[in-house]
PyMOL commands that place a pseudoatom at each C-alpha (Angstrom):
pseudoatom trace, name=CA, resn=UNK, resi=1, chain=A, elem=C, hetatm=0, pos=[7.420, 0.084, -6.337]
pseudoatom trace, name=CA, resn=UNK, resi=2, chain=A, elem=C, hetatm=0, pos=[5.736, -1.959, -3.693]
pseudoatom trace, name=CA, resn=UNK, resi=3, chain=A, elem=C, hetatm=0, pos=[8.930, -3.541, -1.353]
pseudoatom trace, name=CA, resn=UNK, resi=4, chain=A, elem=C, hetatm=0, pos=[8.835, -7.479, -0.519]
pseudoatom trace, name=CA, resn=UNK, resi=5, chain=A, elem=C, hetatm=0, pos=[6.226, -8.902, 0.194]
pseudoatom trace, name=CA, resn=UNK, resi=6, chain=A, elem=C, hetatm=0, pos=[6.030, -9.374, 4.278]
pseudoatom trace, name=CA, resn=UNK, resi=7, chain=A, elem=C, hetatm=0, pos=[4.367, -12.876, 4.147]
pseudoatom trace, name=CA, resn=UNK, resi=8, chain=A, elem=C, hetatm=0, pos=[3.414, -15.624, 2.291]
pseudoatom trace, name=CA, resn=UNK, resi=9, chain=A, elem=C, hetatm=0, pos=[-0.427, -14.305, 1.400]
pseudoatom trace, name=CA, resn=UNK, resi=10, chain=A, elem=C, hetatm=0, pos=[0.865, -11.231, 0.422]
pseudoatom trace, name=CA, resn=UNK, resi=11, chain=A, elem=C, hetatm=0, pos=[3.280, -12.531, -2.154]
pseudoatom trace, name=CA, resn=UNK, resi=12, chain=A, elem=C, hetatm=0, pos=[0.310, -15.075, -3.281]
pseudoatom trace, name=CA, resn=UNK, resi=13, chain=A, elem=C, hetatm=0, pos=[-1.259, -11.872, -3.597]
pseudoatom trace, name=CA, resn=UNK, resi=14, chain=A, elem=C, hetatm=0, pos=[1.013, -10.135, -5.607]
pseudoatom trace, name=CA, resn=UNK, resi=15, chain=A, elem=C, hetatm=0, pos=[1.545, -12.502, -8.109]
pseudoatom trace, name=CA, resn=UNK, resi=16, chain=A, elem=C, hetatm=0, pos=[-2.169, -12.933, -8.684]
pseudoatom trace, name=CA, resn=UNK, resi=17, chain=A, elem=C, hetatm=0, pos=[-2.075, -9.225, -9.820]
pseudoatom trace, name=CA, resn=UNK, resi=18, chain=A, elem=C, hetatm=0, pos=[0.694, -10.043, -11.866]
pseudoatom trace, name=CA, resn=UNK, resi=19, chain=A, elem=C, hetatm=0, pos=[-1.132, -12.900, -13.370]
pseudoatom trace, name=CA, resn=UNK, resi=20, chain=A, elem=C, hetatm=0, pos=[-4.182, -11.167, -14.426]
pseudoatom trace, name=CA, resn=UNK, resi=21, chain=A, elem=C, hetatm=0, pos=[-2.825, -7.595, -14.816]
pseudoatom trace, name=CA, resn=UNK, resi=22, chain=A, elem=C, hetatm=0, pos=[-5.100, -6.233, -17.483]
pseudoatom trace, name=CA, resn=UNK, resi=23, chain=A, elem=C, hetatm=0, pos=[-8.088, -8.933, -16.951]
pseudoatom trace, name=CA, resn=UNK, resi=24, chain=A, elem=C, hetatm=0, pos=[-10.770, -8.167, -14.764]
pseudoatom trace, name=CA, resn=UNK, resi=25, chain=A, elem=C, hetatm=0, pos=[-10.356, -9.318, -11.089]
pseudoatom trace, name=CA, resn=UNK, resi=26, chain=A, elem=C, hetatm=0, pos=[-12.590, -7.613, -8.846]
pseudoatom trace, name=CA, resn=UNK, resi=27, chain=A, elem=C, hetatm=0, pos=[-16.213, -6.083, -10.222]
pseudoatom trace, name=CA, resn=UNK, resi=28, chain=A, elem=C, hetatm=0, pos=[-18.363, -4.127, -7.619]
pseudoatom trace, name=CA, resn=UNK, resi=29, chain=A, elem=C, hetatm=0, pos=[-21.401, -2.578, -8.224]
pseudoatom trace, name=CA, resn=UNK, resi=30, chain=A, elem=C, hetatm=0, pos=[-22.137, 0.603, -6.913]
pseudoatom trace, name=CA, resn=UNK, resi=31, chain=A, elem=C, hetatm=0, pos=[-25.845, 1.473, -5.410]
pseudoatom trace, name=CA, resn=UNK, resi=32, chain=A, elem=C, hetatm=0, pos=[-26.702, 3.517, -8.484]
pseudoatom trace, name=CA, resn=UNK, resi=33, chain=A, elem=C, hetatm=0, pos=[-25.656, 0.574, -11.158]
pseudoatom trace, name=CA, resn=UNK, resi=34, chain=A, elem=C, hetatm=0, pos=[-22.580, 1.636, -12.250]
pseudoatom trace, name=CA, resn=UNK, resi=35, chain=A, elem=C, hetatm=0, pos=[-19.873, -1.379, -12.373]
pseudoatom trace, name=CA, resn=UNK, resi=36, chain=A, elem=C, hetatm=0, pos=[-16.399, -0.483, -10.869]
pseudoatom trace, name=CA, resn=UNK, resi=37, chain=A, elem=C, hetatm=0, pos=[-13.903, -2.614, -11.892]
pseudoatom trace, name=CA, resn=UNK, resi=38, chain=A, elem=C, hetatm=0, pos=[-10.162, -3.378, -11.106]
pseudoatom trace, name=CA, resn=UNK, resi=39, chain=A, elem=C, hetatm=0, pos=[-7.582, -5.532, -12.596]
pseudoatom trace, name=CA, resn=UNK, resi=40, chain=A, elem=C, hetatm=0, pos=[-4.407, -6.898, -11.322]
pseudoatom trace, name=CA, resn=UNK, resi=41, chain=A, elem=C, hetatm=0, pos=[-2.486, -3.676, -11.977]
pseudoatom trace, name=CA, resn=UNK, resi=42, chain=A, elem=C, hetatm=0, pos=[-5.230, -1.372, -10.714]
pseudoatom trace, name=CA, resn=UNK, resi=43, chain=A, elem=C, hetatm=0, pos=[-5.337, -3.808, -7.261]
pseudoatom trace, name=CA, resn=UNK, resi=44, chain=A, elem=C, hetatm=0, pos=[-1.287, -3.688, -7.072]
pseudoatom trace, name=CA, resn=UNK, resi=45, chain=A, elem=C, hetatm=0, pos=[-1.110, 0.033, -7.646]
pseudoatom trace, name=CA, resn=UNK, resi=46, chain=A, elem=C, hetatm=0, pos=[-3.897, 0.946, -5.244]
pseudoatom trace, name=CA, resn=UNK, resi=47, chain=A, elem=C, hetatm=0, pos=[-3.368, -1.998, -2.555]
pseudoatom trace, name=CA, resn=UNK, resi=48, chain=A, elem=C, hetatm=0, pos=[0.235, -1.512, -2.934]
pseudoatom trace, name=CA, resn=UNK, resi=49, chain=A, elem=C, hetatm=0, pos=[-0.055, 2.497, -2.392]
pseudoatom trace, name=CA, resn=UNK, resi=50, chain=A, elem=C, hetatm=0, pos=[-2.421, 1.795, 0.547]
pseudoatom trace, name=CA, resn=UNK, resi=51, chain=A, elem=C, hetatm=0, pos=[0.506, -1.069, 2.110]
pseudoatom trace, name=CA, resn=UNK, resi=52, chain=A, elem=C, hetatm=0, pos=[3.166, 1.511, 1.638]
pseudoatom trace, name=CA, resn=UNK, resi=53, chain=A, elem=C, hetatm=0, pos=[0.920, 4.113, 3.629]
pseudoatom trace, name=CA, resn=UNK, resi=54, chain=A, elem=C, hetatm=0, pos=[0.249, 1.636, 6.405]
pseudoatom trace, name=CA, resn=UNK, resi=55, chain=A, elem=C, hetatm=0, pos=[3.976, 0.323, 7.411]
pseudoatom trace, name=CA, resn=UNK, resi=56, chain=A, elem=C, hetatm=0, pos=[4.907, 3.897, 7.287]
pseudoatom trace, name=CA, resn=UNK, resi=57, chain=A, elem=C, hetatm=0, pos=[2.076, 5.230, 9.287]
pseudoatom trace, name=CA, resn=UNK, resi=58, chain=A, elem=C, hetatm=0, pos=[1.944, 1.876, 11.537]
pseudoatom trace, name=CA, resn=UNK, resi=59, chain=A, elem=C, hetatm=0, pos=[5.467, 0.394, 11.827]
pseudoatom trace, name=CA, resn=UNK, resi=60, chain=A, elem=C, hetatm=0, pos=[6.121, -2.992, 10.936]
pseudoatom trace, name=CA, resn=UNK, resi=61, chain=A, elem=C, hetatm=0, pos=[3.798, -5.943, 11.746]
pseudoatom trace, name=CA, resn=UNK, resi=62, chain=A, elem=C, hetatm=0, pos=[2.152, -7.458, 13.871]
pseudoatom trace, name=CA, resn=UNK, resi=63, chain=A, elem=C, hetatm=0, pos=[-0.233, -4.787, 14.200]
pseudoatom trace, name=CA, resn=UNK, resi=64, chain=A, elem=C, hetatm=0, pos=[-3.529, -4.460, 14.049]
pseudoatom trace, name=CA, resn=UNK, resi=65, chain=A, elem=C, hetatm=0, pos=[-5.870, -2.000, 12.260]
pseudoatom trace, name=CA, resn=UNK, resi=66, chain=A, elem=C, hetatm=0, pos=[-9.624, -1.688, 12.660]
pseudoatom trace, name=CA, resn=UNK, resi=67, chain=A, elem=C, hetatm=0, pos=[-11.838, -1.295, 9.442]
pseudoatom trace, name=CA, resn=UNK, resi=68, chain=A, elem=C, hetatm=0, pos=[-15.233, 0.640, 10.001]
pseudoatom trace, name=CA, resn=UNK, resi=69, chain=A, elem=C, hetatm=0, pos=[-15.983, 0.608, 6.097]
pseudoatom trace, name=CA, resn=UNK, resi=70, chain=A, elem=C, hetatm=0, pos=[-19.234, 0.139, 4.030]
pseudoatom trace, name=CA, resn=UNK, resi=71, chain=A, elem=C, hetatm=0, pos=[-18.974, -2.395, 1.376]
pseudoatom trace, name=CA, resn=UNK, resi=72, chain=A, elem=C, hetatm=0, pos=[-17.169, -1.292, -1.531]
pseudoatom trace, name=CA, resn=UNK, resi=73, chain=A, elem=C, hetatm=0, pos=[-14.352, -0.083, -3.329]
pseudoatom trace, name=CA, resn=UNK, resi=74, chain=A, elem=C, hetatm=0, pos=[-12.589, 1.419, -0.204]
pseudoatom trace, name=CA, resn=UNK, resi=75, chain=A, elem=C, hetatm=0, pos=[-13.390, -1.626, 1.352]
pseudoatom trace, name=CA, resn=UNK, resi=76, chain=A, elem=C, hetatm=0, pos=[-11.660, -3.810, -0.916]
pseudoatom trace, name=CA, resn=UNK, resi=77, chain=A, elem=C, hetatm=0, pos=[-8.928, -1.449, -1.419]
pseudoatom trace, name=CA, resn=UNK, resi=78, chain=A, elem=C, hetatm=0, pos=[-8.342, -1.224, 2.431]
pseudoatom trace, name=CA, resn=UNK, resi=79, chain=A, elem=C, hetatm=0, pos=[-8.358, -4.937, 3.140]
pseudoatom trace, name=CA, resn=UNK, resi=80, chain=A, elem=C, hetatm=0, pos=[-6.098, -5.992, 0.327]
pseudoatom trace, name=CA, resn=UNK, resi=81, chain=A, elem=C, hetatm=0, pos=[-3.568, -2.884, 1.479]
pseudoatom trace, name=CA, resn=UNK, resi=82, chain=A, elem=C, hetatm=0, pos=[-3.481, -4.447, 4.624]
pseudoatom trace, name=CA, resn=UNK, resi=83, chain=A, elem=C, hetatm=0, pos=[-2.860, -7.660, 3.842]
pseudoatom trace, name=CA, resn=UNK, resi=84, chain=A, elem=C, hetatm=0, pos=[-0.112, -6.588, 1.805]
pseudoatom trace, name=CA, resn=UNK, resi=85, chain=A, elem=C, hetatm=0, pos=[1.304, -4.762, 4.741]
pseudoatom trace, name=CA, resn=UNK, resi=86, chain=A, elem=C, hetatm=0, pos=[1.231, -7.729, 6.663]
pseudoatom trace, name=CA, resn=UNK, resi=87, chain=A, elem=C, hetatm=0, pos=[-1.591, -6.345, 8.677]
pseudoatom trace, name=CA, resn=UNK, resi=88, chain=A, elem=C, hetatm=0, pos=[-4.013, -8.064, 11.057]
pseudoatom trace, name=CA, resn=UNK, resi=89, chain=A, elem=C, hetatm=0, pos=[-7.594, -6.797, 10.227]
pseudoatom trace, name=CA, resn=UNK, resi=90, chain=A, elem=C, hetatm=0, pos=[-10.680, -6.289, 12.273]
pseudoatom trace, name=CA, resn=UNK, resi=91, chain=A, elem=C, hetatm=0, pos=[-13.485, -5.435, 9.777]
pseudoatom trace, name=CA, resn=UNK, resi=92, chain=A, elem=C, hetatm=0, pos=[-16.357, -4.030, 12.193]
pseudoatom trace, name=CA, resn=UNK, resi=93, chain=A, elem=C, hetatm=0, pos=[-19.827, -2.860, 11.309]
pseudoatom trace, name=CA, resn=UNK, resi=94, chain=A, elem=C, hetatm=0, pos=[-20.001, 0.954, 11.304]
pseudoatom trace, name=CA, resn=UNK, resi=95, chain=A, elem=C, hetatm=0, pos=[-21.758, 2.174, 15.089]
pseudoatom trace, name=CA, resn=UNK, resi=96, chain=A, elem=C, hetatm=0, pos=[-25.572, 2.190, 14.946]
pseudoatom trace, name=CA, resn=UNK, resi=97, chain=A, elem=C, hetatm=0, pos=[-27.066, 5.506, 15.596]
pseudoatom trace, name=CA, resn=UNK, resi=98, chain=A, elem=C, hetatm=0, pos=[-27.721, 6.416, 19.084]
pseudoatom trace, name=CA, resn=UNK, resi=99, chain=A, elem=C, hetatm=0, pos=[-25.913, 3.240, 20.056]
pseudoatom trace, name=CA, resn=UNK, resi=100, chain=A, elem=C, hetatm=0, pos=[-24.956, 3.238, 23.835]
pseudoatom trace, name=CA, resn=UNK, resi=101, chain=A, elem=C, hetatm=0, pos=[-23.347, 0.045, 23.553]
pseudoatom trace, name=CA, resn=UNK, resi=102, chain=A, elem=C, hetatm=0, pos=[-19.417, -0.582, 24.397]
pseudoatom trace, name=CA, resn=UNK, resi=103, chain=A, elem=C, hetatm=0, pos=[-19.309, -3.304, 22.011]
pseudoatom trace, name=CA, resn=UNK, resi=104, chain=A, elem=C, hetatm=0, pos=[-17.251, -1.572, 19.413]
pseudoatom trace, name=CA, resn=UNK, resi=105, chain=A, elem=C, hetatm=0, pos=[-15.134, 0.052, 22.169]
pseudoatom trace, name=CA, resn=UNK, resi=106, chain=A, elem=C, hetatm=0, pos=[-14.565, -3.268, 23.543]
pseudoatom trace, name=CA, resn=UNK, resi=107, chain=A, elem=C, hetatm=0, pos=[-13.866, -4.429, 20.177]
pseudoatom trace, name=CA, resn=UNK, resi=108, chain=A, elem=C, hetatm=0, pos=[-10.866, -1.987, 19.355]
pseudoatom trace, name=CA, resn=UNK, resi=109, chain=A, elem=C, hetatm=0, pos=[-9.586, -2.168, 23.043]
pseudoatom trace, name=CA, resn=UNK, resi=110, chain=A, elem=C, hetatm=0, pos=[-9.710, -6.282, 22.641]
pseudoatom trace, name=CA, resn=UNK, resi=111, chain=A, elem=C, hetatm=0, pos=[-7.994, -6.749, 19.632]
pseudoatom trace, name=CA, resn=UNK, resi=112, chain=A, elem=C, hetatm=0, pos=[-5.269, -4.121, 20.371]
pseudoatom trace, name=CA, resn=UNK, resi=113, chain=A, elem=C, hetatm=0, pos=[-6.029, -2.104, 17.509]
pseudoatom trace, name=CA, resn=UNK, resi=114, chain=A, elem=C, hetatm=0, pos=[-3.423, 0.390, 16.894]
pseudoatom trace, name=CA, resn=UNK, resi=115, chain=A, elem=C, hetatm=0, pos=[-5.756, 2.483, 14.467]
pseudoatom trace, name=CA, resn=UNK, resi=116, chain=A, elem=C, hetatm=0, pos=[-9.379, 2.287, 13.103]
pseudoatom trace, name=CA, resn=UNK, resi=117, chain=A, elem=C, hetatm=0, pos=[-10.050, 3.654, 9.490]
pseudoatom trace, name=CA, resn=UNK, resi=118, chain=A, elem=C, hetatm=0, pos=[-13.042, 5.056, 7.972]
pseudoatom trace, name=CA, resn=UNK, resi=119, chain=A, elem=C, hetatm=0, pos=[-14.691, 7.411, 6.404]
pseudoatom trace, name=CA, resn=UNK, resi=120, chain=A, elem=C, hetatm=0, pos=[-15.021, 10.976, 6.460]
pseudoatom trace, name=CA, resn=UNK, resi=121, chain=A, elem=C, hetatm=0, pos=[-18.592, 10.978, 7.087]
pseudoatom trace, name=CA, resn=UNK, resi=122, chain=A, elem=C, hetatm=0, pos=[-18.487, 8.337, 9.814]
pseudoatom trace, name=CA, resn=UNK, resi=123, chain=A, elem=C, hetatm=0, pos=[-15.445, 9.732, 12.114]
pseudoatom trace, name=CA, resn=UNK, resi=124, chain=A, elem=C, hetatm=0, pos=[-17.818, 11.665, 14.266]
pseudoatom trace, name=CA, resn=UNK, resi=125, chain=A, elem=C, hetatm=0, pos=[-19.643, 8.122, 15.481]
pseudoatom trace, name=CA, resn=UNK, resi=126, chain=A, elem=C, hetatm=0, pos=[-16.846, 6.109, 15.307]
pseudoatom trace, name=CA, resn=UNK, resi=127, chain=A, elem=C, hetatm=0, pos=[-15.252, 8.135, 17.705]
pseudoatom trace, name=CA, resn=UNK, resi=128, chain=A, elem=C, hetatm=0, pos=[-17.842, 8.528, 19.555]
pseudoatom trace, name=CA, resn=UNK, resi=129, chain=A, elem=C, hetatm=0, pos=[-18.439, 4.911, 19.869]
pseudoatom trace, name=CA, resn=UNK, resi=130, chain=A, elem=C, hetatm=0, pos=[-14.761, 4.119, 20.883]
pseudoatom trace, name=CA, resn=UNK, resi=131, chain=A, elem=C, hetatm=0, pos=[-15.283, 6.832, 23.863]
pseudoatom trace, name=CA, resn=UNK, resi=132, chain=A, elem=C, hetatm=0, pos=[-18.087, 5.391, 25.417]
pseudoatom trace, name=CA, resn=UNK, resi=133, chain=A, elem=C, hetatm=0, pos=[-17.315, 4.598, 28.292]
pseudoatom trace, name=CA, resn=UNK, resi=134, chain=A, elem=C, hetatm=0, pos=[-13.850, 6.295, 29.093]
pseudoatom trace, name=CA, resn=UNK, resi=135, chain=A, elem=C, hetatm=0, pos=[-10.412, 7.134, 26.063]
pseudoatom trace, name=CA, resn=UNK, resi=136, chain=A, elem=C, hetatm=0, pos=[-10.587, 5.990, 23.099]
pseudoatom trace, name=CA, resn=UNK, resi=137, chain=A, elem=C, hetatm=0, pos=[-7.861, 2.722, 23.346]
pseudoatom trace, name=CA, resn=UNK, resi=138, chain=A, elem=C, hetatm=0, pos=[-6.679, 3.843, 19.109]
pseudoatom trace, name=CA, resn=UNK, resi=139, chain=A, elem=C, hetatm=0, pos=[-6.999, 6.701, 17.002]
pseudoatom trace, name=CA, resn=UNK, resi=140, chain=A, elem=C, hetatm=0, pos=[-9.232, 7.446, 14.210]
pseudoatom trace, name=CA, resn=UNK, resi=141, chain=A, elem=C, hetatm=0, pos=[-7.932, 7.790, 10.684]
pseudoatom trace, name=CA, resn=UNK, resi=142, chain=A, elem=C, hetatm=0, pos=[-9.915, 8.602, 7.696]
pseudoatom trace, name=CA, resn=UNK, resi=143, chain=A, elem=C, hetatm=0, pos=[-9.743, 8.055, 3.680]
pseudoatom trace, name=CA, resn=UNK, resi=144, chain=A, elem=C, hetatm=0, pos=[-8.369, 9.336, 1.983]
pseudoatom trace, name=CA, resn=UNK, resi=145, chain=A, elem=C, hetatm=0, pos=[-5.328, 8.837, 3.868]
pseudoatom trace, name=CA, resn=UNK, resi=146, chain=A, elem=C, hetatm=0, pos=[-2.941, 11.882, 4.058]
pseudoatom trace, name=CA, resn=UNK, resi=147, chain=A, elem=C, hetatm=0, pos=[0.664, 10.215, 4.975]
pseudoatom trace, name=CA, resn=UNK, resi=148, chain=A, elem=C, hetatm=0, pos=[1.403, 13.813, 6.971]
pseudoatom trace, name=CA, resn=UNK, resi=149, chain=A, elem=C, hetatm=0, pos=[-1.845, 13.952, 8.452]
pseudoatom trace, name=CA, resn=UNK, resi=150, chain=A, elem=C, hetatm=0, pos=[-1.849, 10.439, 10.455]
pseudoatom trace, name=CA, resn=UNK, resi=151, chain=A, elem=C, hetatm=0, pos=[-3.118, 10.443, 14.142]
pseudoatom trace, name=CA, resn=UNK, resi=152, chain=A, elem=C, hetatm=0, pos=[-0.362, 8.749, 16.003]
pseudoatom trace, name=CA, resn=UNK, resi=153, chain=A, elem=C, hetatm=0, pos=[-0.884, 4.700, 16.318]
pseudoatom trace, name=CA, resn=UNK, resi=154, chain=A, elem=C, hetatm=0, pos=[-1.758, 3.190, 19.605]
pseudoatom trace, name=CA, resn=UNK, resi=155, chain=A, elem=C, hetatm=0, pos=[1.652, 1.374, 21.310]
pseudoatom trace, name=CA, resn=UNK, resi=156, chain=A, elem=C, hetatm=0, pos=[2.340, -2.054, 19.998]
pseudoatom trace, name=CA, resn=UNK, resi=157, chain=A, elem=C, hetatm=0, pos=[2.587, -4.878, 21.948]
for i in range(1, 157): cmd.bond("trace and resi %d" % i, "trace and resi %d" % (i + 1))
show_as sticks, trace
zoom trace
């Protein structure tokens, strides 16, 4: 059961799941041509799962988390999770190979980002991007997210 809603997008949000429940809502098509889709349940039951995961792992907002995802499903999952959770979210382009650039260490270390999630097959840049040029100013997490497994969040505000 997904608790209240901690703002006034998030409820908007949840009753638009209610409101289309078993219709169609979000359609993404994978690289190969397969069509992934997810209704209003699907979205509450996987956003919702995702919130849950987040306030626990995160505390309660305002916080921030980074997202270093490719377009897709965990995209979409992510952001809508974090939204729920009341979340402030810094989607970021994933770090371009060989990169020597502080932007995305600037980035995380701007927007107080207590966390940055991504994927398995990314952590290794990502973290390598965020310390550049001295520590890393948030942890790496990656999907899927184990609730036991979470680095520690950077200190709030």
């Amino acid at each position: 059961m997904i608790p209240p809603p901690p703002n006034p997008l998030a409820a908007a949000l949840l009753r638009a799941f209610e409101a289309r429940a078993s219709a169609e809502q979000i359609a993404i098509r994978t690289r190969h041509g397969d069509r992934e889709v997810f209704t209003g349940t699907r979205l509450g039951t996987e956003a919702g799962a995702l919130a849950e995961t987040f306030r626990g792992w995160l505390g309660p907002p305002p916080r921030t988390l980074m997202l270093a995802l490719p377009a897709g499903s965990d995209f979409i999952l992510a952001l809508l999770g974090g939204m729920l959770a009341g979340l402030t979210l810094v989607p970021v382009p994933l770090p371009r190979a060989g990169s020597h650039s502080d932007r995305f260490r600037h980035i995380a270390a701007d927007s107080g980002a207590a966390a940055l999630l991504c994927l398995p097959a990314h952590a290794d840049a990502v973290r390598a991007a965020l310390c550049l040029d001295g520590p890393a100013p948030c942890p790496v997490a990656t999907l899927p997210l184990d609730p036991a497994g979470l680095p520690a969040p950077a200190p709030g505000d």
